[in-house]
Steps between C-alpha positions, in 0.01 A plus 500: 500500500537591151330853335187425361412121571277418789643239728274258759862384666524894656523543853216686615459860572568645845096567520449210631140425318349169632404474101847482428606282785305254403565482162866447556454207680193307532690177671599727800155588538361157479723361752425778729184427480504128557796576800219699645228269453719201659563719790121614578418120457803383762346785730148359488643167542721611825211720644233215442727218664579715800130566520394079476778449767394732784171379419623151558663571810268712684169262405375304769429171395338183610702394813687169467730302665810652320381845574259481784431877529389489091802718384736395190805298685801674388535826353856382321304193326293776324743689396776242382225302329433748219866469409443168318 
């Protein structure tokens, strides 16, 4: 850095300031925040269809003559279905 002339392209300080961070590079921020947003939102997704198929599975339903005791058929159907 040259004497006298204040430079934005510096590396920061050893401090390690969150202010300064932040200022160096906003785009690293961003896409940490939109990396952490996409991975709550594939969590929720996970967690709610795990939820949707046990509730599926373990539901007794309306005997018929497919499934006589009112249970869903085949576990594997439900969960090679959601594949497509």
């Amino acid at each position: 850095m040259i004497e006298g002339k204040n430079s934005d392209l510096s590396v920061p300080s050893g401090d390690g300031s969150p202010a300064k961070l932040k200022s160096s590079n906003p785009e690293f921020f961003a896409q940490a925040l939109r990396f952490l947003f996409c991975f709550c939102g594939l969590q929720m997704s996970y967690l709610t269809w795990g939820y949707m198929q046990e509730l599926i599975m373990t539901t007794t339903f309306e005997p018929t003559p497919s499934a006589p005791d009112g249970r869903f058929p085949s576990a594997a159907f439900c969960v090679f279905s959601n594949r497509f």
